[in-house]
N, C-alpha and C positions, 0 to 999 in steps of 0.2 A: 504494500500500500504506500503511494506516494501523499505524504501529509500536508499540512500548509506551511510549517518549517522549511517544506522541501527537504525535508530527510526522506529516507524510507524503512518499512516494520515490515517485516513477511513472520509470516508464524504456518503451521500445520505441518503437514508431512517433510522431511526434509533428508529422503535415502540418497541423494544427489547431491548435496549440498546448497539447495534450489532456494534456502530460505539465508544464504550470504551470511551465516555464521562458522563459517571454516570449522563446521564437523557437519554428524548426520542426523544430529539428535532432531527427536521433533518436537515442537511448542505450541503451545496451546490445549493440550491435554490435558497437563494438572497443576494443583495449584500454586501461584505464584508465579507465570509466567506470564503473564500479559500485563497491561498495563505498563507502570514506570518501571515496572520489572522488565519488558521485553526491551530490550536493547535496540541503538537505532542499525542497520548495514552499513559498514566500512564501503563507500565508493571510490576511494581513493582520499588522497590528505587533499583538508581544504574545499572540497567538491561537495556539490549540491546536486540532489535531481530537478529537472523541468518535468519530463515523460518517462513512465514508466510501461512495460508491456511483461504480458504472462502467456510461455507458451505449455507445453509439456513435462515437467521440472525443468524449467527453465526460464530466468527472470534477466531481463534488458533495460536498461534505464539511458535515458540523454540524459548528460550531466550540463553543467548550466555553462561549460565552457565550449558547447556544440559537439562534443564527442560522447560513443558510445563504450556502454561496457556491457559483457552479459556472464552471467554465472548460473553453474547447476548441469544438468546435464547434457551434456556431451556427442551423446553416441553418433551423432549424424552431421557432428561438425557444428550445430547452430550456435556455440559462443564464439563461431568467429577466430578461433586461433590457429586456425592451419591442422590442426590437430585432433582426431576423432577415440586414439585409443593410449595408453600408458598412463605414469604414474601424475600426470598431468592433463588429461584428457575431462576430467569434468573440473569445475573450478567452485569452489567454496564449500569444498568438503572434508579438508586437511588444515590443520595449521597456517596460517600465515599467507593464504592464497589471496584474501582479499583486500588487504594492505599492500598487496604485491602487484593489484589486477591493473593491468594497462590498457590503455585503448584501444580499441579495434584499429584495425588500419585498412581503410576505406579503399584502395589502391586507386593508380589513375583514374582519371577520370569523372573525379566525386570533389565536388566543393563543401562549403558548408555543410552541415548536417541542419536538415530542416524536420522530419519526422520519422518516425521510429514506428514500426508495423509488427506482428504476429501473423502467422500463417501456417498455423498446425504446428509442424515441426521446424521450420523454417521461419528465417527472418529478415526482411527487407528497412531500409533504409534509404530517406528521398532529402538532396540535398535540395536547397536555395533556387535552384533554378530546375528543379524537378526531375534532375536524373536520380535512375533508382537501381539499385543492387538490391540481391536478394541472395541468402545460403541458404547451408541444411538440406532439407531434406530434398531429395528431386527425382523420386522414381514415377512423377505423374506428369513430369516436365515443366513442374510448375516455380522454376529459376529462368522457361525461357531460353535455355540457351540452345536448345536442339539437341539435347540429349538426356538421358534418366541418370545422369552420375551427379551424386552428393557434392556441395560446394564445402569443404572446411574455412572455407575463409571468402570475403565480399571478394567477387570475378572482376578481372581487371576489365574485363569488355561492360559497357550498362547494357544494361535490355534493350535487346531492340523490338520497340513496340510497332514502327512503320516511320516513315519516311513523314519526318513535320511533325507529329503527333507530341505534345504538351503534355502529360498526366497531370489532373486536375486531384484527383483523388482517388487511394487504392483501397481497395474492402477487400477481406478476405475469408474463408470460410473452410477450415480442415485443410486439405490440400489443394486449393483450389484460389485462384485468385481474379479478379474481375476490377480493370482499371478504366475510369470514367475519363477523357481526354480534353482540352479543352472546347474542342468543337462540338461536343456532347456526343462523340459516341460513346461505346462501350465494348473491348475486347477480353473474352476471361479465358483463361489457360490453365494448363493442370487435369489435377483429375473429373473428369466431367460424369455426373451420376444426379438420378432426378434431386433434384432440390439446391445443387450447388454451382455450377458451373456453366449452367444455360441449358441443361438437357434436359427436355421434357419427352417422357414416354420414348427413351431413347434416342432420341431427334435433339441434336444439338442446334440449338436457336442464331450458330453462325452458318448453317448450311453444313456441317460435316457432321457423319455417324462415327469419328473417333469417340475411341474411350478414355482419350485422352489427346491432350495439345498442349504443344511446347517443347515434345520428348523427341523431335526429327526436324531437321535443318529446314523444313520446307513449311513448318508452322510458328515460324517468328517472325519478325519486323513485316513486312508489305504484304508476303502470304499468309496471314494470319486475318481473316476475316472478323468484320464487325462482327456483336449480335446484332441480331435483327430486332429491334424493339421499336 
């Protein structure tokens, strides 16, 4: 939970290290742990949150100097470190990991850090002038890049949405993501199943019966069909 201090308090299950107290223990169960007893998370020295986001054990925060950090679980790359397995592979679950956590690093191509998204397992990020990087998870193609392989760290290429296309705002829904543009369309990619992705009664609402889009070189930037709405 991100407060009006702009600290943040996570409590509940914490097998991951997901609740940024560098062990696994979990809080909120019994007595004496909430309120002024539950301690604020270490974001780094100095550092405040603006935004906070919750994916799978796994907790993302912008800090107020436009950078991001994420801790907890691991397994698909989504905190961003390059790094999906070893004695470093999930972050705020051992001793001293989150006094020690450093930024993500956005690689080419990313300015400012403007918003901070969730997306199942996977997480995106849209800087100042609306380029967007996404990681983690990506066996429904829903990084976009034309292929099902896991990102551990933000891809040096942005998304390519099509030719001119602005992202006005990105929603997301499991594995599945749908970006509003500024000219008011709408393209969603990922896993596509009734109720998430544009598929109705099997009939994806951009004209294709994939069961999914984003996972082959041929369903990104320009060949990547509007919905039809």
């Amino acid at each position: 939970m991100l407060l009006d201090d702009s600290t943040v308090k996570c409590w509940g299950e914490n097998q991951r290290g997901q609740l940024g107290k560098d062990s696994t223990v979990d809080l909120g169960d019994g007595p004496g742990e909430m309120g002024d007893s539950l301690g604020i998370v270490n974001i780094g020295a100095g550092r405040t949150a603006t935004d906070i986001i919750g994916l799978y054990e796994t907790v993302c925060v912008k800090r107020d100097d436009n950078t991001m950090i994420c801790w907890g679980r691991n397994n698909l790359g989504q905190v961003g470190k390059g790094n999906t397995a070893g004695a470093n592979a999930a972050i705020g679950d051992v001793g001293g990991e989150m006094a020690a956590i450093a930024a993500i690093n956005m690689n080419t191509g990313f300015g400012t850090l403007s918003k901070i998204f969730s997306m199942g397992r996977s997480v995106c990020a849209m800087d100042t002038v609306n380029v967007v990087k996404c990681w983690g998870y990506n066996t429904y193609g829903q990084l976009l890049k034309g292929n099902t392989t896991n990102s551990t760290s933000p891809p040096a290429a942005v998304m390519s949405f099509g030719t001119g296309l602005v992202p006005a705002k990105v929603q997301s829904y499991l594995d599945t993501i749908c970006v509003l543009f500024t000219n008011d369309r709408i393209k969603c990619f990922g896993r596509a199943r009734t109720g998430t992705a544009g598929q109705v009664n099997g009939v994806l609402l951009n004209g294709s019966t994939e069961n999914s889009l984003g996972d082959t070189g041929t369903e990104t930037g320009d060949t990547l069909n509007y919905v039809n709405h």
